[in-house]
N, C-alpha and C positions, 0 to 999 in steps of 0.2 A: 473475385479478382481475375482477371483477364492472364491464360496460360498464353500468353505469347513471348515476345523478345523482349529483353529488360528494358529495353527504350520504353516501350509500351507499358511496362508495369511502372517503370517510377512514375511518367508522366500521371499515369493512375491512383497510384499513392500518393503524389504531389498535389491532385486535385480533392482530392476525400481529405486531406488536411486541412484545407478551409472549409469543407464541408460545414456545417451546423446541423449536426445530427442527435440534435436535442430530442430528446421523447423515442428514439428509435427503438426497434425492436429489435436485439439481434444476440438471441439465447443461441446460446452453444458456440458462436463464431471463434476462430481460430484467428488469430491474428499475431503469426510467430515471426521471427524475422522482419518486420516489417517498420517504418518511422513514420507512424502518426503523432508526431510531435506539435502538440498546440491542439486537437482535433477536441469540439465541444459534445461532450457525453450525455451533457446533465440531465436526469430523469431518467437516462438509457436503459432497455432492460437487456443487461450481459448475462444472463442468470448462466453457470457454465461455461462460461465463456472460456478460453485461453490463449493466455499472453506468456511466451516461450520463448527464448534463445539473447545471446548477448547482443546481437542486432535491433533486439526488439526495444525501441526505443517511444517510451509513451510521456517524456519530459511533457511539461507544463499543461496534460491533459485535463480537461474539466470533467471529472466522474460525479461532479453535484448532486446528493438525491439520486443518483444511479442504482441500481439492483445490479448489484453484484456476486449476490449470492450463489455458495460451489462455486463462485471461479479461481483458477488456479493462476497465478504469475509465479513464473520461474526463470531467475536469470535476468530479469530486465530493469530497463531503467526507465524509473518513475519519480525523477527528479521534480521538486516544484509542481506537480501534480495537485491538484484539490478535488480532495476526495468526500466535502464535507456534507454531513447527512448520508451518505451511502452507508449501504445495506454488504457487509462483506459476513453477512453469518456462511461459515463451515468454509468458508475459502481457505487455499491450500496457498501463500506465500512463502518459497524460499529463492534465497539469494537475492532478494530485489535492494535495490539503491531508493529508499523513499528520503533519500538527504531532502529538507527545507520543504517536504510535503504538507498539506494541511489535512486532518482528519477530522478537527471539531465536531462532536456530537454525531460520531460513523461509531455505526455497531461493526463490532469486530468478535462477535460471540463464536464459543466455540471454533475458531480458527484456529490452521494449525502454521504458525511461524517462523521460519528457518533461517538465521544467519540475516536479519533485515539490517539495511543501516538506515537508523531513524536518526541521525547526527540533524538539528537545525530542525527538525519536523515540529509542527504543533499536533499533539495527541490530548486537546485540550476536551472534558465530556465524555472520552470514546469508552465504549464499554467492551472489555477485554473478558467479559466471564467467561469461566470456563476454555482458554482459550491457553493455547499452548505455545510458550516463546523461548527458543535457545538462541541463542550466540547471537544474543539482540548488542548493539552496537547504539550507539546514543551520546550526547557531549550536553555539555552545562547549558547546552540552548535549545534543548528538546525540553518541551513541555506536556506535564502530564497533570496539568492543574483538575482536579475531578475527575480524574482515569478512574476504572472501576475495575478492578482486578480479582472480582469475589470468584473462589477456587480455582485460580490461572495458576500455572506451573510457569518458573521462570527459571533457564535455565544459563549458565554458561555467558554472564551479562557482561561485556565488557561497556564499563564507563570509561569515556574516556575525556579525562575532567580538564587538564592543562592546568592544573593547579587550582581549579575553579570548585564551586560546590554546585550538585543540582537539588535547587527546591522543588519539593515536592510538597502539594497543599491539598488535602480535603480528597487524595485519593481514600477509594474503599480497596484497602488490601487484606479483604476480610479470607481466613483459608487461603493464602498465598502463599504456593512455595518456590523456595528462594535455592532450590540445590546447585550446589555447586557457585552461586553469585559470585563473582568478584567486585568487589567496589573498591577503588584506587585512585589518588590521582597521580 
C-alpha cells in the first residue's frame, strides 16, 4: 500500500476493491484499518494473514476455498462474507461481526473464538473440533445443521432467541463442553 497522502491511499483501496484476486498469494499480509468491502478472495492463500481494528471492514468479501489458516481477525466487520470451504484451522478470531456470514463445509479446527456474532450466519458442515468459543452470540436463524463440535469447549453462549427455538440437527456434539452456556429466550 502506497505511504503517501490519504487521497492516494483510498483511491488505492477503492481500486483493489474491484480487484479479482482470485488464486492470490498473500501469506502473512496485514490488512488492518482498511475497507476491502466486496473484494473476491476465493482460493487466496492468507495463511497468517491479519485482519485488525474497527475500521477494518471486509462485509461481503468472497474467502471461497481460501487458506486461511493462523489468521487472526480482531475487531472487524465481516458482515455477509462467504467463507465457504475455507481453511480457518488454528485461526485466532475475537470480536468479529460475522452476522448473515456463510461458512458451509469451512474447517474451523482447533480455533480459538472470542465474543463472535454469528446472529443470521449459516455454519451449516463447519467442523468446529477441537476448537475453542466463548461469548459466542447467535439468534434462531443461525444454522448449525451438521456442525461438528467433537471436543470444542463452548463457553458463555448468549442465545438470543426472541421467543423463537433454534434447531439444531445431526450436529456431532461428541466431548462438548458447555461451561457456563446460557440458553434463554
Amino acid at each position: 500500500m502506497p505511504k503517501t497522502k490519504s487521497e492516494e491511499k483510498k483511491k488505492y483501496l477503492d481500486a483493489i476493491k474491484s480487484y479479482d484476486c482470485t488464486g492470490c498469494i498473500l501469506k502473512g499480509i496485514a490488512l488492518s484499518q482498511k475497507n476491502i468491502s466486496g473484494l473476491n478472495l476465493t482460493n487466496a492463500n492468507l495463511e497468517n494473514a491479519l485482519f485488525n481494528g474497527k475500521n477494518t471492514n471486509l462485509e461481503n468479501v468472497l474467502f471461497k476455498r481460501a487458506n486461511l489458516k493462523n489468521t487472526k481477525f480482531k475487531d472487524t466487520n465481516v458482515t455477509s462474507a462467504n467463507f465457504e470451504k475455507a481453511n480457518l484451522f488454528g485461526a485466532k478470531l475475537t470480536d468479529v461481526n460475522f452476522n448473515n456470514a456463510y461458512f458451509k463445509d469451512t474447517d474451523l479446527q482447533y480455533t480459538e473464538i472470542d465474543t463472535p456474532n454469528f446472529s443470521n450466519a449459516n455454519l451449516e458442515n463447519v467442523n468446529f473440533s477441537n476448537a475453542r468459543l466463548n461469548n459466542m452470540i447467535i439468534n434462531q436463524y443461525t444454522n448449525f445443521k451438521n456442525a461438528n463440535f467433537t471436543n470444542s469447549s463452548l463457553s458463555n453462549l448468549n442465545f438470543n432467541l426472541n421467543n423463537k427455538s433454534v434447531i439444531l440437527g445431526n450436529e456431532n456434539l461428541e466431548n462438548i463442553n458447555l461451561t457456563e452456556a446460557k440458553l434463554y429466550n
